[in-house]
One Martini backbone bead per residue (centre of mass of N, CA, C, O) as a GRO file, in nm:
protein
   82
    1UNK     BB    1   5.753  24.498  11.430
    2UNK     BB    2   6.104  24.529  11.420
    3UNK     BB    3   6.355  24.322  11.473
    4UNK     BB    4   6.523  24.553  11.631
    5UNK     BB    5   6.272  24.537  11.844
    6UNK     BB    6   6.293  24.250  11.921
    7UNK     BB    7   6.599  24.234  12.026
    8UNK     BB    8   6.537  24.416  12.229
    9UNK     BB    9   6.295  24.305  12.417
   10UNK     BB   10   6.509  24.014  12.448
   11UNK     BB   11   6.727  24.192  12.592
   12UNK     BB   12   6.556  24.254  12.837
   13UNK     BB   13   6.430  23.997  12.949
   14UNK     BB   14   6.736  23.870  12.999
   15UNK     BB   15   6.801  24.096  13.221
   16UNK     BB   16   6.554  24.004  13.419
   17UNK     BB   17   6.698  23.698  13.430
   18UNK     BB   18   6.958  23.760  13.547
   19UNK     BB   19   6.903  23.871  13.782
   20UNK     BB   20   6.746  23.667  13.920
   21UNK     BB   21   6.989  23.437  13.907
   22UNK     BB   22   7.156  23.707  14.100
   23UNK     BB   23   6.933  23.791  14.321
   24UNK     BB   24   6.856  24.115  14.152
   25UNK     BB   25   7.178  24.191  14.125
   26UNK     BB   26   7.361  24.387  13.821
   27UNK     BB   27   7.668  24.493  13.633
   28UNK     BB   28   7.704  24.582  13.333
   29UNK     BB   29   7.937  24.397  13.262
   30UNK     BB   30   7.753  24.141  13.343
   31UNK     BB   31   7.570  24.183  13.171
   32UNK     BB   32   7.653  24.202  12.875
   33UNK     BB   33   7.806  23.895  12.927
   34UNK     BB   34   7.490  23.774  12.959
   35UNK     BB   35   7.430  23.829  12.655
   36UNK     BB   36   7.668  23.674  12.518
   37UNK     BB   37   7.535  23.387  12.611
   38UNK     BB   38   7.276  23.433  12.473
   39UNK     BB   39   7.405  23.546  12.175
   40UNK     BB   40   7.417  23.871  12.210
   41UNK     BB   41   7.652  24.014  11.978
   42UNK     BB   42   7.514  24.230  11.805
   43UNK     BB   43   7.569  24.559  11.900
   44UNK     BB   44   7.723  24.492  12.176
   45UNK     BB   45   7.736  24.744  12.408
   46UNK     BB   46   7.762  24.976  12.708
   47UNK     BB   47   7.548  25.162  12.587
   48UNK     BB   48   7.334  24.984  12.525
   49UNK     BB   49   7.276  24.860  12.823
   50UNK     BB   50   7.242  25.141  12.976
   51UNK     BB   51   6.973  25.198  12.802
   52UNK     BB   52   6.803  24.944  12.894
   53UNK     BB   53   6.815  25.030  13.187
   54UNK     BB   54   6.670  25.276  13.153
   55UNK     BB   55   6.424  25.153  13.055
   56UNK     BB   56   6.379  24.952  13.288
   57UNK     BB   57   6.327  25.179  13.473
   58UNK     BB   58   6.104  25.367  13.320
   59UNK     BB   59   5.915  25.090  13.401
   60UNK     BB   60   6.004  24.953  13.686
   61UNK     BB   61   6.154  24.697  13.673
   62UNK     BB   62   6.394  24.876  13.804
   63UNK     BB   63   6.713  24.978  13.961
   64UNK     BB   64   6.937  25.238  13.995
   65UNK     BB   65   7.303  25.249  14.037
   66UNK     BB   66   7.605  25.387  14.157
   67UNK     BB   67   7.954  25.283  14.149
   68UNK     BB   68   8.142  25.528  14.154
   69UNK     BB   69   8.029  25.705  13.919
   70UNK     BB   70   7.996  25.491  13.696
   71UNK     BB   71   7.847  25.224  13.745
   72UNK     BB   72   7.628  25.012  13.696
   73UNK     BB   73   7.351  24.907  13.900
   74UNK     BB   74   7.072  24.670  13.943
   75UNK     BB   75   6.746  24.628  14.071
   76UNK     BB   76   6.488  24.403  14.104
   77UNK     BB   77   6.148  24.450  14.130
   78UNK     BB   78   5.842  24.353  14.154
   79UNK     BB   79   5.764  24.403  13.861
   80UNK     BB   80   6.016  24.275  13.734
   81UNK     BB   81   5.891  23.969  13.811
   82UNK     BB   82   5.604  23.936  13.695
   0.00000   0.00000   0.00000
């Protein structure tokens, strides 16, 4: 596995955790922020997390909603919890 394969891994994981903290639900956002509070700031952008998103709805570990056609909300799964 290489580098940036691990940063990515890690920074999904991040989110699963962020999400746990918040209740189970948050907003594009808030993730990116509580990204950069975990120290992940190198090459985060909002099309990063937004992908990370999608990453973790394909694996069923979130789910995920637009509020008002623009944000992402995502919401953590029975699967994303375990």
């Amino acid at each position: 596995m290489s580098y940036r394969e691990v940063v990515a891994a890690d920074r999904r994981l991040c989110i699963l955790r962020l999400l746990l903290e918040d209740g189970g639900h948050g907003n594009e956002s808030v993730l990116e922020k509580g990204l950069e509070a975990l120290g992940h700031r190198a090459g985060l952008e909002r099309a990063v997390v937004r992908g990370y998103l999608t990453f973790l709805e394909s694996a069923g570990l979130v789910t995920v909603d637009f509020y008002r056609d623009k944000i992402m909300v995502a919401s953590i799964t029975a699967r994303g919890v375990k």
